[in-house]
N, C-alpha and C positions, 0 to 999 in steps of 0.2 A: 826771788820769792814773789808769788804773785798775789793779787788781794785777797784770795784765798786762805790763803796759807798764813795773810798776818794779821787778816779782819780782828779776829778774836782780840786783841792787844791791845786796839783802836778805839774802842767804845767802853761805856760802862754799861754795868748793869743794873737797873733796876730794881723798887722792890719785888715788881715779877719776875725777875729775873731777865725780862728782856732787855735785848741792849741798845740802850735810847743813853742819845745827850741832850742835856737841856739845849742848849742854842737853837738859834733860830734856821731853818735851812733851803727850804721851800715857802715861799713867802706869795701871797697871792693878797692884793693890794686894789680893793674897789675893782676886782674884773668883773664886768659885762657884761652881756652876749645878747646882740640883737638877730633875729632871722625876719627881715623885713620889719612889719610892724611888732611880730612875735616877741617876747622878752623869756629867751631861754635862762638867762643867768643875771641876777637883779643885786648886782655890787656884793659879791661874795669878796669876803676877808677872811684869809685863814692863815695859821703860822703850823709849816708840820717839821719836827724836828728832826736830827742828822741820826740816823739809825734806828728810825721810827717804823711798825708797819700802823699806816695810817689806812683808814676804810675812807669812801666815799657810799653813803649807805642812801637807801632812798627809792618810791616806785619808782616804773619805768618811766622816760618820759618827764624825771624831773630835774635832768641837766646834770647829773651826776657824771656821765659820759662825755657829754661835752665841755667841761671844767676838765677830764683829764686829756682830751685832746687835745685842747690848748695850752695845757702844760707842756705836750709833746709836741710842739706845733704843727699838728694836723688841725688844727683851726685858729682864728686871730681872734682875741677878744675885742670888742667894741668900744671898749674904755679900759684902762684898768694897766696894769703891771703884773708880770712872773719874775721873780727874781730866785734865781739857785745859786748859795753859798755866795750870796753878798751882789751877784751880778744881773742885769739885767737878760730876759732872754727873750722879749718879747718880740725880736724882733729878726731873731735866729730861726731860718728853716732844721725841721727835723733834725737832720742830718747833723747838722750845729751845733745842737745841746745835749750837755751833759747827760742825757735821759735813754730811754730804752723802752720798749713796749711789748708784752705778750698779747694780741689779740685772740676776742672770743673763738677767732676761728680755728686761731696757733698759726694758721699758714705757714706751715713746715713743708719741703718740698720730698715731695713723693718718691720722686726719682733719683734723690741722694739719699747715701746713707746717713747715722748718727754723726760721724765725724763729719761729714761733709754738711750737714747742716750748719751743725756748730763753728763750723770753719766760715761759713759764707761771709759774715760781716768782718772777720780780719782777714779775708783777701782782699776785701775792697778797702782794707785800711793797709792795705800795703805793707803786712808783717814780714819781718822772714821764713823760714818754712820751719826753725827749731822757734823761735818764739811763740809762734801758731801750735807747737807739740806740745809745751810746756800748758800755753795755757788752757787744751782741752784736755791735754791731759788731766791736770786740776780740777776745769768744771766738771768735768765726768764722774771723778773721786766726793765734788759736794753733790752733783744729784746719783751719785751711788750706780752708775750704769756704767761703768770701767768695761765688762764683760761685754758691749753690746756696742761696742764702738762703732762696728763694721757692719752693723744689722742694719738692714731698710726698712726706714721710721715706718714702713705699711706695717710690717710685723711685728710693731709694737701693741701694745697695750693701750689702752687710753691713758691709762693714769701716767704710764712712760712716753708718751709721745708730748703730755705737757709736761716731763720735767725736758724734755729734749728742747720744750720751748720756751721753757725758762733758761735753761743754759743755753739756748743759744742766744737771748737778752744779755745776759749775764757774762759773756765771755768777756766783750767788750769793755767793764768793766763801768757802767754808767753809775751816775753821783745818784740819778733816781731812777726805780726800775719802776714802769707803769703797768698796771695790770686790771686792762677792760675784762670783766665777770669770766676767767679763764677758763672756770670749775663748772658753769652751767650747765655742759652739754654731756656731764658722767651720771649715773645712776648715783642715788642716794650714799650706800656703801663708799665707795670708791670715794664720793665725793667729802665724804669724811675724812676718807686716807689720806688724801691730795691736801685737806686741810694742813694735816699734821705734816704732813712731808714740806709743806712750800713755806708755813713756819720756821722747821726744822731750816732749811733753808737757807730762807731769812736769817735765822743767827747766827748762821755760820759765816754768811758773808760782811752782814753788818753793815750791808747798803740800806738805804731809804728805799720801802715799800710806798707807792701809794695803790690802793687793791679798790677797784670799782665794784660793786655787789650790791641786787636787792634785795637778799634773804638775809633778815636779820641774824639768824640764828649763825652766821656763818661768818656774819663779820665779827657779832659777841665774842665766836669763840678763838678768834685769829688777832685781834689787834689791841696794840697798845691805846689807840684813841682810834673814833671815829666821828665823823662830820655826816650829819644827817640833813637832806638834803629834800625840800617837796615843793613843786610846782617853782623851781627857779632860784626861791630862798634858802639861804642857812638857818637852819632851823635851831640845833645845838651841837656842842662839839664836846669831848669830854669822851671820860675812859666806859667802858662796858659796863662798869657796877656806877659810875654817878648816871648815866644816862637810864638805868634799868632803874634805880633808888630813888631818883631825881627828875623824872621828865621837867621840862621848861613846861610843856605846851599842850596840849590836847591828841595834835598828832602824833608827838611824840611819842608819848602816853599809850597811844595806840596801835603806832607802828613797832615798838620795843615794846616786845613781849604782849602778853594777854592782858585787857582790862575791863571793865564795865566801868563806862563811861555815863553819868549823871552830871546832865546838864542845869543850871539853877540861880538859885542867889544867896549866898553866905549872908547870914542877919542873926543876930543877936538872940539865940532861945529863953524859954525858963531856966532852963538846967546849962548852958553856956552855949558857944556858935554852931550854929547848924546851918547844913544846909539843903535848903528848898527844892526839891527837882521836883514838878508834879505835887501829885498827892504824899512826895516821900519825903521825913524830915529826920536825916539825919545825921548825929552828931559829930562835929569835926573840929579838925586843930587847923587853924587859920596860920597862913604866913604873918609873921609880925612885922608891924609897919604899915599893915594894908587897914585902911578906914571903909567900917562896915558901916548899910550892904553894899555889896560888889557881886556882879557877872562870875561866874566860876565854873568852872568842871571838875569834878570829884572822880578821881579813876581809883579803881580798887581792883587790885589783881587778885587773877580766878585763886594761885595759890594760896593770898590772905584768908579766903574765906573757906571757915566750917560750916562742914554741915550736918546738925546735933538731929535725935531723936526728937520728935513731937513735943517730948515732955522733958525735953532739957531744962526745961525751966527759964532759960536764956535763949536770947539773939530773937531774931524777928521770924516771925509764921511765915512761910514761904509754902507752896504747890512747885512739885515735880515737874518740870515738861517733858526732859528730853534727858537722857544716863549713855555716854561713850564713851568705851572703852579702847584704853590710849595705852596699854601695859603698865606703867610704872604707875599708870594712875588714870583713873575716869573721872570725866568732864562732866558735870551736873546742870544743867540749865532748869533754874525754877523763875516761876513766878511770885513777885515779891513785892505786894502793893501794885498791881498793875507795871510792875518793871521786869524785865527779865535781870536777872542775874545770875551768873556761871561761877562754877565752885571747881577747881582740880582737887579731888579728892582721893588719897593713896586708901590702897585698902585697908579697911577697918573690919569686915565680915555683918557692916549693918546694910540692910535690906535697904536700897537704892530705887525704887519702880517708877514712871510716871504717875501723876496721879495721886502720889502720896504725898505727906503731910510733914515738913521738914522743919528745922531752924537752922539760919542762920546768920555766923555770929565772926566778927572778927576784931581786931584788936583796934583801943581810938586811932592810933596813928595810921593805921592802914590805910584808909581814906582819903587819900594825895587832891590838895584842893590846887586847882591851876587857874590862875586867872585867864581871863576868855582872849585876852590881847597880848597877839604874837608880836618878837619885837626878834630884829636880827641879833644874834649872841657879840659879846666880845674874840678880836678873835683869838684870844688869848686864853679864854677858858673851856 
Protein backbone atom coordinates (compact mmCIF):
# COMPACT_ATOMS: atom_id res chain seq x y z
CA UNK A 1 0.00 0.00 0.00
CA UNK A 2 1.61 3.25 -0.92
CA UNK A 3 0.91 6.82 0.58
CA UNK A 4 -1.66 7.08 -1.60
CA UNK A 5 -3.77 4.66 -0.78
CA UNK A 6 -3.46 5.20 3.11
CA UNK A 7 -3.06 9.09 3.48
CA UNK A 8 -6.82 9.36 4.04
CA UNK A 9 -6.42 7.21 7.60
CA UNK A 10 -3.43 9.40 8.72
CA UNK A 11 -4.68 12.74 9.31
CA UNK A 12 -7.70 14.57 10.85
CA UNK A 13 -9.88 16.63 9.56
CA UNK A 14 -10.79 19.93 10.41
CA UNK A 15 -13.64 22.06 10.88
CA UNK A 16 -12.91 22.84 6.98
CA UNK A 17 -12.80 19.85 6.51
CA UNK A 18 -9.28 19.78 5.48
CA UNK A 19 -6.88 17.50 6.75
CA UNK A 20 -4.43 19.28 9.14
CA UNK A 21 -2.81 18.04 12.63
CA UNK A 22 -2.20 20.26 15.22
CA UNK A 23 1.65 19.59 15.79
CA UNK A 24 4.31 21.31 14.88
CA UNK A 25 6.00 20.03 11.54
CA UNK A 26 7.96 22.64 9.51
CA UNK A 27 9.43 24.78 11.83
CA UNK A 28 11.44 27.95 10.69
CA UNK A 29 13.31 29.37 13.70
CA UNK A 30 14.84 33.16 13.45
CA UNK A 31 15.92 32.48 9.62
CA UNK A 32 17.71 35.20 7.77
CA UNK A 33 18.76 35.92 4.51
CA UNK A 34 21.43 38.29 3.67
CA UNK A 35 22.49 38.98 -0.28
CA UNK A 36 25.54 41.14 0.43
CA UNK A 37 24.41 44.20 2.25
CA UNK A 38 20.76 43.49 1.04
CA UNK A 39 18.40 42.00 3.89
CA UNK A 40 16.09 39.47 1.78
CA UNK A 41 14.56 37.76 4.91
CA UNK A 42 14.64 39.67 8.49
CA UNK A 43 14.44 36.59 11.33
CA UNK A 44 11.25 35.17 9.99
CA UNK A 45 9.59 32.51 12.57
CA UNK A 46 6.94 30.38 11.44
CA UNK A 47 5.41 26.93 12.68
CA UNK A 48 3.40 25.06 9.53
CA UNK A 49 1.69 22.00 10.58
CA UNK A 50 1.74 18.13 9.29
CA UNK A 51 -0.99 18.01 6.59
CA UNK A 52 -1.26 21.67 6.33
CA UNK A 53 -1.64 23.54 2.73
CA UNK A 54 0.27 26.47 4.04
CA UNK A 55 0.54 29.79 1.47
CA UNK A 56 3.53 31.91 1.46
CA UNK A 57 1.60 35.16 0.16
CA UNK A 58 3.24 38.57 -0.68
CA UNK A 59 4.38 41.18 -3.83
CA UNK A 60 7.22 40.19 -5.79
CA UNK A 61 10.31 40.79 -4.51
CA UNK A 62 9.38 40.30 -0.97
CA UNK A 63 11.40 36.92 -0.06
CA UNK A 64 8.53 34.92 -0.20
CA UNK A 65 10.47 32.61 -2.76
CA UNK A 66 13.55 32.68 -1.15
CA UNK A 67 12.18 31.36 2.30
CA UNK A 68 10.91 28.35 0.21
CA UNK A 69 14.19 27.80 -1.37
CA UNK A 70 15.73 27.49 1.59
CA UNK A 71 13.33 25.21 2.94
CA UNK A 72 14.36 23.15 -0.16
CA UNK A 73 17.88 23.94 0.11
CA UNK A 74 18.36 25.75 -3.00
CA UNK A 75 19.53 28.42 -0.77
CA UNK A 76 21.46 28.67 2.95
CA UNK A 77 19.96 31.05 5.32
CA UNK A 78 22.18 33.52 7.03
CA UNK A 79 21.15 32.81 10.58
CA UNK A 80 18.52 30.82 11.63
CA UNK A 81 17.34 26.93 11.65
CA UNK A 82 14.82 24.58 9.24
CA UNK A 83 13.68 21.85 11.12
CA UNK A 84 11.20 19.00 9.41
CA UNK A 85 9.32 16.66 11.81
CA UNK A 86 11.72 17.23 14.92
CA UNK A 87 14.99 17.27 12.81
CA UNK A 88 17.29 19.65 11.74
CA UNK A 89 17.96 20.24 7.89
CA UNK A 90 19.76 23.12 7.45
CA UNK A 91 22.49 21.66 6.71
CA UNK A 92 21.18 18.81 4.07
CA UNK A 93 21.69 19.58 0.41
CA UNK A 94 18.44 19.15 -1.65
CA UNK A 95 18.62 15.89 -2.47
CA UNK A 96 18.71 15.09 1.46
CA UNK A 97 15.58 16.37 2.66
CA UNK A 98 12.52 15.20 3.14
CA UNK A 99 10.93 17.83 0.58
CA UNK A 100 10.15 18.10 -3.13
CA UNK A 101 9.49 20.95 -5.36
CA UNK A 102 7.20 21.98 -8.43
CA UNK A 103 8.80 24.81 -10.07
CA UNK A 104 7.32 27.85 -11.94
CA UNK A 105 8.64 26.41 -14.95
CA UNK A 106 7.38 22.63 -14.01
CA UNK A 107 10.62 21.64 -16.07
CA UNK A 108 9.17 18.49 -17.25
CA UNK A 109 11.11 16.87 -19.88
CA UNK A 110 9.90 17.20 -23.42
CA UNK A 111 11.23 14.12 -24.82
CA UNK A 112 9.76 11.69 -22.27
CA UNK A 113 6.59 10.56 -21.99
CA UNK A 114 3.94 10.75 -18.70
CA UNK A 115 5.43 7.74 -17.33
CA UNK A 116 8.83 8.41 -17.94
CA UNK A 117 8.66 11.74 -16.31
CA UNK A 118 7.13 10.54 -13.25
CA UNK A 119 9.48 7.70 -13.18
CA UNK A 120 12.80 10.02 -13.43
CA UNK A 121 13.21 10.50 -9.60
CA UNK A 122 12.83 6.66 -8.63
CA UNK A 123 15.39 5.56 -10.99
CA UNK A 124 17.66 7.73 -9.52
CA UNK A 125 16.48 6.36 -6.23
CA UNK A 126 17.23 3.04 -7.24
CA UNK A 127 13.70 1.32 -7.09
CA UNK A 128 12.78 -1.86 -8.65
CA UNK A 129 10.99 -1.85 -11.84
CA UNK A 130 7.48 -3.41 -10.03
CA UNK A 131 7.84 -0.97 -7.10
CA UNK A 132 8.34 2.03 -9.65
CA UNK A 133 4.81 0.39 -11.37
CA UNK A 134 2.94 0.45 -8.17
CA UNK A 135 3.84 3.62 -7.31
CA UNK A 136 2.91 5.57 -10.79
CA UNK A 137 0.60 3.60 -11.03
CA UNK A 138 -0.99 5.25 -7.93
CA UNK A 139 0.15 8.77 -8.55
CA UNK A 140 -1.54 8.68 -11.86
CA UNK A 141 -5.00 7.30 -10.18
CA UNK A 142 -4.54 10.70 -7.57
CA UNK A 143 -3.95 13.30 -10.52
CA UNK A 144 -6.59 11.23 -12.59
CA UNK A 145 -4.49 10.86 -15.88
CA UNK A 146 -4.39 6.63 -15.80
CA UNK A 147 -5.41 7.10 -19.67
CA UNK A 148 -2.30 9.16 -20.67
CA UNK A 149 0.40 7.32 -19.20
CA UNK A 150 2.20 6.89 -22.54
CA UNK A 151 1.36 10.41 -24.11
CA UNK A 152 4.22 13.02 -24.58
CA UNK A 153 3.95 15.61 -21.83
CA UNK A 154 4.09 18.10 -25.35
CA UNK A 155 0.53 16.86 -25.91
CA UNK A 156 -0.64 17.70 -23.04
CA UNK A 157 -2.68 20.31 -21.87
CA UNK A 158 -1.46 23.07 -19.53
CA UNK A 159 -3.44 22.33 -16.79
CA UNK A 160 -2.22 18.39 -17.29
CA UNK A 161 1.34 18.85 -17.80
CA UNK A 162 1.24 20.61 -14.17
CA UNK A 163 -0.62 17.83 -12.49
CA UNK A 164 2.21 15.54 -14.44
CA UNK A 165 4.42 18.02 -12.40
CA UNK A 166 3.06 17.57 -9.27
CA UNK A 167 3.19 13.80 -9.53
CA UNK A 168 6.09 13.71 -10.46
CA UNK A 169 7.04 15.80 -6.96
CA UNK A 170 4.90 13.52 -5.46
CA UNK A 171 5.94 10.05 -6.35
CA UNK A 172 8.68 10.26 -4.28
CA UNK A 173 6.71 10.53 -1.53
CA UNK A 174 8.31 13.73 0.27
CA UNK A 175 7.29 14.79 4.10
CA UNK A 176 6.85 18.57 2.23
CA UNK A 177 5.88 19.13 -1.09
CA UNK A 178 7.11 22.85 -2.31
CA UNK A 179 5.29 24.80 -4.68
CA UNK A 180 7.23 28.06 -6.25
CA UNK A 181 3.72 30.13 -8.07
CA UNK A 182 3.05 26.76 -10.34
CA UNK A 183 -0.32 28.19 -11.58
CA UNK A 184 1.06 31.63 -12.91
CA UNK A 185 1.57 30.97 -16.38
CA UNK A 186 -2.41 29.47 -17.17
CA UNK A 187 -5.12 31.81 -18.28
CA UNK A 188 -7.52 32.82 -15.76
CA UNK A 189 -10.16 29.87 -16.27
CA UNK A 190 -7.92 26.96 -16.11
CA UNK A 191 -6.18 28.67 -13.33
CA UNK A 192 -9.18 28.24 -11.25
CA UNK A 193 -9.37 24.62 -12.24
CA UNK A 194 -5.75 23.77 -11.36
CA UNK A 195 -6.94 25.51 -7.91
CA UNK A 196 -9.38 23.07 -7.34
CA UNK A 197 -7.74 20.00 -8.68
CA UNK A 198 -4.08 20.61 -6.60
CA UNK A 199 -6.55 21.11 -3.49
CA UNK A 200 -8.25 18.11 -4.45
CA UNK A 201 -4.95 16.74 -4.46
CA UNK A 202 -3.74 17.82 -1.47
CA UNK A 203 -6.24 15.83 0.49
CA UNK A 204 -5.96 13.11 -0.84
CA UNK A 205 -2.48 12.61 -0.09
CA UNK A 206 -2.27 14.34 3.22
CA UNK A 207 1.19 15.69 2.70
CA UNK A 208 2.42 19.20 3.84
CA UNK A 209 1.80 21.78 1.17
CA UNK A 210 3.78 24.85 1.36
CA UNK A 211 2.38 26.92 -2.05
CA UNK A 212 4.39 30.29 -3.05
CA UNK A 213 1.78 32.87 -4.73
CA UNK A 214 1.23 36.57 -5.00
CA UNK A 215 -2.44 36.78 -6.01
CA UNK A 216 -4.28 36.95 -3.07
CA UNK A 217 -7.38 35.86 -4.28
CA UNK A 218 -5.74 32.44 -4.94
CA UNK A 219 -4.11 31.76 -1.86
CA UNK A 220 -7.79 32.80 -0.02
CA UNK A 221 -9.18 30.32 -1.90
CA UNK A 222 -6.72 27.12 -1.53
CA UNK A 223 -5.40 27.17 2.07
CA UNK A 224 -5.67 26.32 5.46
CA UNK A 225 -3.29 29.20 6.82
CA UNK A 226 -1.22 31.72 5.06
CA UNK A 227 1.97 33.69 5.97
CA UNK A 228 1.87 37.17 4.48
CA UNK A 229 5.03 38.16 3.73
CA UNK A 230 6.47 42.36 2.38
CA UNK A 231 9.69 43.65 1.99
CA UNK A 232 11.63 40.67 4.05
CA UNK A 233 9.11 40.76 7.04
CA UNK A 234 6.29 38.57 8.47
CA UNK A 235 3.75 40.41 8.52
CA UNK A 236 0.62 37.98 9.77
CA UNK A 237 0.06 34.56 9.69
CA UNK A 238 -3.51 33.03 10.28
CA UNK A 239 -6.44 31.41 8.34
CA UNK A 240 -8.15 33.26 5.13
CA UNK A 241 -11.24 34.63 7.23
CA UNK A 242 -9.04 36.00 10.45
CA UNK A 243 -6.46 37.71 8.00
CA UNK A 244 -9.66 39.13 5.70
CA UNK A 245 -11.84 40.09 9.24
CA UNK A 246 -8.59 40.84 11.00
CA UNK A 247 -5.74 42.69 9.30
CA UNK A 248 -2.77 43.30 11.93
CA UNK A 249 -1.54 46.13 9.79
CA UNK A 250 -2.02 48.69 7.00
CA UNK A 251 -0.58 46.48 4.34
CA UNK A 252 -2.40 43.88 5.26
CA UNK A 253 -5.27 45.61 5.18
CA UNK A 254 -4.38 46.47 1.76
CA UNK A 255 -2.93 43.57 0.34
CA UNK A 256 -6.02 41.27 1.46
CA UNK A 257 -8.80 42.18 -0.32
CA UNK A 258 -10.16 45.77 -1.29
CA UNK A 259 -9.97 48.88 1.25
CA UNK A 260 -9.93 52.49 1.56
CA UNK A 261 -7.31 53.23 3.66
CA UNK A 262 -7.72 56.58 6.02
CA UNK A 263 -4.70 57.76 7.50
CA UNK A 264 -5.06 59.95 10.99
CA UNK A 265 -5.32 60.01 14.78
CA UNK A 266 -8.12 58.30 16.92
CA UNK A 267 -9.10 61.03 19.85
CA UNK A 268 -11.74 61.28 22.00
CA UNK A 269 -15.23 63.09 19.98
CA UNK A 270 -18.39 64.72 21.22
CA UNK A 271 -20.42 61.71 20.44
CA UNK A 272 -17.43 59.02 21.38
CA UNK A 273 -13.78 57.94 19.48
CA UNK A 274 -13.20 59.18 16.17
CA UNK A 275 -10.99 59.26 13.91
CA UNK A 276 -9.20 62.35 12.18
CA UNK A 277 -7.94 61.72 8.59
CA UNK A 278 -7.86 65.30 6.93
CA UNK A 279 -10.89 67.15 7.01
CA UNK A 280 -12.67 63.70 7.81
CA UNK A 281 -14.10 62.73 11.36
CA UNK A 282 -15.28 59.81 11.63
CA UNK A 283 -16.75 57.48 14.08
CA UNK A 284 -15.07 54.32 15.25
CA UNK A 285 -14.56 51.45 17.71
CA UNK A 286 -11.11 51.62 18.98
CA UNK A 287 -9.15 48.51 20.02
CA UNK A 288 -9.28 48.14 23.91
CA UNK A 289 -6.31 48.66 25.90
CA UNK A 290 -4.92 51.35 23.37
CA UNK A 291 -4.60 55.01 25.46
CA UNK A 292 -6.00 57.77 23.21
CA UNK A 293 -4.65 59.80 20.80
CA UNK A 294 -2.80 57.40 18.73
CA UNK A 295 -1.45 57.12 15.04
CA UNK A 296 -3.95 54.79 13.29
CA UNK A 297 -5.34 53.59 9.94
CA UNK A 298 -8.90 53.12 9.50
CA UNK A 299 -9.51 50.49 6.53
CA UNK A 300 -13.04 49.99 5.43
CA UNK A 301 -13.79 47.50 2.67
CA UNK A 302 -15.47 48.60 -0.74
CA UNK A 303 -18.09 45.65 0.30
CA UNK A 304 -18.94 47.41 3.88
CA UNK A 305 -20.04 50.43 2.22
CA UNK A 306 -23.71 51.61 0.74
CA UNK A 307 -24.53 53.61 -1.44
CA UNK A 308 -28.03 55.28 -0.62
CA UNK A 309 -30.03 57.88 -2.76
CA UNK A 310 -29.41 61.65 -2.18
CA UNK A 311 -32.14 61.77 0.16
CA UNK A 312 -31.60 58.63 2.23
CA UNK A 313 -31.56 60.78 4.96
CA UNK A 314 -28.42 58.94 6.19
CA UNK A 315 -24.59 58.23 5.75
CA UNK A 316 -22.40 61.17 4.49
CA UNK A 317 -22.97 63.33 1.10
CA UNK A 318 -20.51 61.84 -1.21
CA UNK A 319 -20.06 63.02 -5.48
CA UNK A 320 -19.71 60.31 -7.99
CA UNK A 321 -16.30 60.00 -9.89
CA UNK A 322 -15.86 56.95 -11.43
CA UNK A 323 -19.12 53.58 -11.88
CA UNK A 324 -17.25 49.89 -13.02
CA UNK A 325 -18.82 47.27 -13.95
CA UNK A 326 -17.42 44.00 -12.49
CA UNK A 327 -20.79 41.52 -13.19
CA UNK A 328 -21.61 40.41 -9.89
CA UNK A 329 -21.34 43.89 -8.98
CA UNK A 330 -19.94 47.61 -9.87
CA UNK A 331 -17.19 49.35 -8.11
CA UNK A 332 -18.38 53.18 -7.27
CA UNK A 333 -15.49 55.59 -6.63
CA UNK A 334 -16.88 58.90 -5.04
CA UNK A 335 -15.69 61.73 -3.54
CA UNK A 336 -16.26 62.22 0.15
CA UNK A 337 -14.97 65.12 1.87
CA UNK A 338 -12.17 65.56 -0.38
CA UNK A 339 -11.39 61.59 0.05
CA UNK A 340 -11.99 59.12 -2.40
CA UNK A 341 -13.88 56.34 -1.39
CA UNK A 342 -14.94 53.06 -3.26
CA UNK A 343 -18.27 51.17 -2.77
CA UNK A 344 -18.93 47.39 -4.44
CA UNK A 345 -22.17 47.70 -5.01
CA UNK A 346 -24.68 44.55 -6.36
CA UNK A 347 -27.38 45.63 -8.39
CA UNK A 348 -30.16 47.47 -6.95
CA UNK A 349 -31.58 49.24 -10.46
CA UNK A 350 -30.61 52.89 -8.71
CA UNK A 351 -29.17 55.18 -11.26
CA UNK A 352 -25.34 55.14 -10.58
CA UNK A 353 -23.55 58.24 -13.04
CA UNK A 354 -20.65 60.29 -12.26
CA UNK A 355 -21.24 63.45 -11.18
CA UNK A 356 -24.10 62.64 -9.14
CA UNK A 357 -25.10 63.03 -5.71
CA UNK A 358 -24.72 59.83 -3.35
CA UNK A 359 -24.69 58.69 0.33
CA UNK A 360 -22.79 56.86 1.89
CA UNK A 361 -23.32 54.69 4.77
CA UNK A 362 -21.93 51.71 6.54
CA UNK A 363 -22.09 49.90 9.76
CA UNK A 364 -19.84 51.41 13.20
CA UNK A 365 -17.87 48.37 13.16
CA UNK A 366 -17.00 48.42 9.63
CA UNK A 367 -14.27 50.83 10.16
CA UNK A 368 -11.00 48.57 11.14
CA UNK A 369 -8.71 51.05 13.11
CA UNK A 370 -5.00 49.62 12.89
CA UNK A 371 -2.31 51.17 14.68
CA UNK A 372 0.47 52.67 12.43
CA UNK A 373 3.36 50.28 14.15
CA UNK A 374 4.04 46.99 12.41
CA UNK A 375 5.48 44.52 14.90
CA UNK A 376 6.58 40.85 13.61
CA UNK A 377 3.58 38.37 14.55
CA UNK A 378 3.92 35.33 16.98
CA UNK A 379 4.81 32.59 15.23
CA UNK A 380 2.09 30.69 16.48
CA UNK A 381 -0.84 32.76 15.42
Amino acid sequence: MTMFDQAQTEVMNDAKGASVQTEAYLEIRDVAKLFGDTVALERVNLTIRKGEFFSLLGPSGCGKTTLMRMIGGFEAPSSGDIRIDGSSVVHLAPHSRPTNMVFQSLALFPHLNVRENIAFGLRIAGLSKKEMRDKIASVLSVIRLEDFADREVSALSGGQQQRVAIARALVNEPKVLLLDEPLSALDSKLREEMQEELRRIQKHVGSTFVFVTHDQAEAMSMSDRIAVINDGRLQQIGTPEELYAKPRNRFVAHFIGNSTLFDGVVENGTAGPVLRSGDLELSCMPPEGVSMPFKATGALRFESVSVLPEAAGKGRLATVISRKFHGAFTRVRCDMDGCEVAADVKPTGMAIEPGSKVRLAWEPDALRILPTVNTIPDSNR
